[in-house]
N, C-alpha and C positions, 0 to 999 in steps of 0.2 A: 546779581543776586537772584537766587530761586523767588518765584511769590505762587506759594501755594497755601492750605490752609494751617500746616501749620506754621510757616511763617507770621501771618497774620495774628495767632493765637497769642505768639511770641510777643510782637507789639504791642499787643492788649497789656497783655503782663506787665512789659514795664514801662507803661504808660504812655507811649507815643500814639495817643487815640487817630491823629490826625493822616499819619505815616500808614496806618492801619486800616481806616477807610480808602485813602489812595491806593493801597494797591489789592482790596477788595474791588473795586472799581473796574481795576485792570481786571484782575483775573475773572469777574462773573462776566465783563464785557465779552469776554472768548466763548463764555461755557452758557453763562445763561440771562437774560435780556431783563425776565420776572426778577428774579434777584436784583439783578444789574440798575431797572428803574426805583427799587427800595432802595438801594444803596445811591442814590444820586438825593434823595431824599432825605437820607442820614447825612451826606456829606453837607445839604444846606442847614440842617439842624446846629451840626456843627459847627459853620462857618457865619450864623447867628450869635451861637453861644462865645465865638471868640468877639465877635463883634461888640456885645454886651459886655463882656471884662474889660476891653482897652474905652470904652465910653464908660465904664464906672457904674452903672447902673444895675448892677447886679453885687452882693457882695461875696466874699471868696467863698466862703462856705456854700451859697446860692450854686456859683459857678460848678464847684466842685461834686454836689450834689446834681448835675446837669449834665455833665460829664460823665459821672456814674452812672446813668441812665440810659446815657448815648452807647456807652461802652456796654453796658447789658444789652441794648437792641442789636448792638454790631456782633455780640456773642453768640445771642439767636440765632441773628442771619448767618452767621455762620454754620450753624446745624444744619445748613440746606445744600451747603458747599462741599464735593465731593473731596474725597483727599487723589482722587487720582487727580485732579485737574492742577494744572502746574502750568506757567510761562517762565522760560528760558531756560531751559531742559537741560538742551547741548549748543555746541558751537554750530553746528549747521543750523538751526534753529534761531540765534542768536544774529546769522550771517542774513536769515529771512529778514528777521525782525528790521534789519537796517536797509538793507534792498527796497521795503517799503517805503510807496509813499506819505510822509503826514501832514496828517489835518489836525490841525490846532484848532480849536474852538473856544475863546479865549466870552467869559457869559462877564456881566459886569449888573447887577439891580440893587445899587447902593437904597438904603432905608428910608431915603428922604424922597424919590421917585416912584412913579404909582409902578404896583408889581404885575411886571409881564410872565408870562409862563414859557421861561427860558428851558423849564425841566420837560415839556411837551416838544418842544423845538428839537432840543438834542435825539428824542428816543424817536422823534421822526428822523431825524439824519442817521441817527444807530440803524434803522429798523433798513433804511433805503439799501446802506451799505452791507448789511448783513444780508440783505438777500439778492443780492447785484450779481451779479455775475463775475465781474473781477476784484470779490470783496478782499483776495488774499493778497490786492496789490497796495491796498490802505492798511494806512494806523493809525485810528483818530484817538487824540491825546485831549483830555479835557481840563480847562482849569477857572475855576469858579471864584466870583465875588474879588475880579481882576483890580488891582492897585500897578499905580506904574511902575516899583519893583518887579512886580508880579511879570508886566511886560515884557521886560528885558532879560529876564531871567528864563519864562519858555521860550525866547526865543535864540538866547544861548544854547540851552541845554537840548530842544527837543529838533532844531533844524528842521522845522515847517515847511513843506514845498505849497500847501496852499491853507490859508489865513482865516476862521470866519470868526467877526465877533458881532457876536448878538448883546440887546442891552437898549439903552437909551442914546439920542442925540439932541441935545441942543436946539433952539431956532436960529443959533448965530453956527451952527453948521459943522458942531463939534462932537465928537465922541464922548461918552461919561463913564470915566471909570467908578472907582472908590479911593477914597483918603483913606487915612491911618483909624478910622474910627468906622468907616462906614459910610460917611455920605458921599454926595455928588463931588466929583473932580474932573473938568472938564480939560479937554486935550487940545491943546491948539496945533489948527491942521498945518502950519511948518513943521512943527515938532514933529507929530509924527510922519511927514514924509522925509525929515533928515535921517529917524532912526529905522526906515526901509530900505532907507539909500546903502545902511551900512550893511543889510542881511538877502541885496537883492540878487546876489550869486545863488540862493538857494532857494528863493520863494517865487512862484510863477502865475500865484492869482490869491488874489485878498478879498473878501467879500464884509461889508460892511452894514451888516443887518440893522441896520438904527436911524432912527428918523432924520432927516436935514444931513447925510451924511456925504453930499456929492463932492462937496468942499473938499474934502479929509480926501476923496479918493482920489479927486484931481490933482493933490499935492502925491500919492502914492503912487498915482499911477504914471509919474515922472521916471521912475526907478524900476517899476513893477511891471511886466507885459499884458494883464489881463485884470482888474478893480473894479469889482460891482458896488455901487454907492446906492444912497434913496436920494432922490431931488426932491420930497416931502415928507410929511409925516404919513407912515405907513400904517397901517390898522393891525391888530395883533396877528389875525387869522392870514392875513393875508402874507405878511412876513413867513409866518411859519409853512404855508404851502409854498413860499419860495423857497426856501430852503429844502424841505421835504424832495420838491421835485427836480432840485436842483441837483442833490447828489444822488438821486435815482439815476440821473444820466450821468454823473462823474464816475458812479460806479458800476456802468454798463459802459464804460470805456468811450464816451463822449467827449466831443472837446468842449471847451468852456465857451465857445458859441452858440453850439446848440444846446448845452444845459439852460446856458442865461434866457434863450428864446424857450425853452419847452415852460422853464420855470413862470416865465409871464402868461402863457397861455394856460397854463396847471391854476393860475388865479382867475384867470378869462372863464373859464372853464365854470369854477363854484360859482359863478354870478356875483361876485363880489367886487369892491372898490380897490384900486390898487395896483393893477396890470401896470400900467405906465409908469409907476413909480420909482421900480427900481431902473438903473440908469450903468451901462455895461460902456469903459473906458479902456481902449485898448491903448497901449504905448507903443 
């Protein structure tokens, strides 16, 4: 399927608000970054507002009028949105698109843990790779306020070659997704290294941005050739300059050695707490 703007306009119309900011996402992520960071913005608006109807705590009419709202802001932003701009044109285009490597970026800040700024996180990772030098060799694929459907599902459909989820970790050494309502759901680190074992023909580095996370990557990186974990709790700022600096080098054609070292010294660097934290597990 074409996703240009008036595709988009289309989903507005008949109601698939959701379907609608997804692939606004995609397509300002190619053409424009200003847009692109609004629309990351609309998409947690609305992945609140669905939150609030499956917890009850809104009534329909509430909802409904909250949605109309969302859907007027998404209408806006579309006034910004060229009509030349379009992804998956032709077949040759289409043959790029999969040639690519992806990065999954799977964000998880259920409503019952304190809020990290996962949406500064990504538009540094956006920003690193958009201005890389081998940025036409990624496609980073985003998916927000993860539940473990959610899991199994990008990682059927979108065939990740490298993994990063940002979000919360446990002191007992666990990843935290979202339950069916929104709160905390915590992962136990078997589980998720049995469900790498089954996708590890196609994934070559996992990065595990979340506090107490070494656990989770010791079980991954059984399967996995290259799983960056935290052996503590990491500080916000500090997370997010690893990250940042880390796919500055992923996207200058780095290998995942020297990302993981540049990224601990990129912390070294701000004078800040943290360098040692993250913890690089090779298999």
């Amino acid at each position: 399927m074409k996703i240009n703007k008036s595709t988009i306009q289309e989903l507005i119309i008949e109601g698939k608000t959701e379907k609608a900011i997804e692939m606004l996402l995609t397509l300002v992520g190619k053409y424009d970054m200003e847009i692109h960071n609004s629309s990351i913005m609309l998409a947690s608006r609305y992945s609140s507002l669905k939150k609030d109807k499956m917890r009850g705590v809104i009534s329909d009419s509430e909802a409904k009028l909250n949605e109309n709202r969302i859907n007027f802001a998404l209408t806006q932003m579309l006034t910004d949105v060229k009509t030349s701009w379009e992804i998956g044109e032709s077949p040759i285009q289409n043959e790029n698109e999969r040639s690519k490597k992806t990065i999954l970026f799977l964000a998880a800040n259920p409503q019952d843990t304190q809020p990290i700024r996962l949406d500064k996180e990504i538009r540094e990772i956006e920003e690193g790779l958009r201005r890389s030098e081998k940025r036409e060799v990624f496609k980073l694929v985003q998916k927000w306020a993860v539940r473990i459907p959610d899991l199994r599902r990008a990682f059927l459909d979108e065939k990740p070659n490298i993994i990063h989820f940002s979000g919360h970790g446990s002191s007992y050494g666990r990843i935290i997704l979202e339950d069916e309502i929104g709160n905390s759901k915590e992962i136990p680190p078997k589980a998720i290294g049995n469900l790498f074992s089954l996708f590890k023909d196609d994934i070559e580095c996992v990065l595990l941005n979340a506090c107490y996370s070494e656990s989770q990557a010791q079980e991954i990186a059984k399967y996995i050739p290259f799983v960056i974990g935290m052996n503590d709790a990491i500080p916000d700022r500090a997370a997010i300059e690893f990250s940042s600096a880390f796919y500055d080098a992923i996207g200058n054609g780095k290998d995942i050695e020297f990302a993981f070292r540049l990224a601990q010294i990129s912390i070294e660097l701000l004078d800040i707490t943290g360098d040692d934290i993250p913890v690089l597990i090779m298999k």
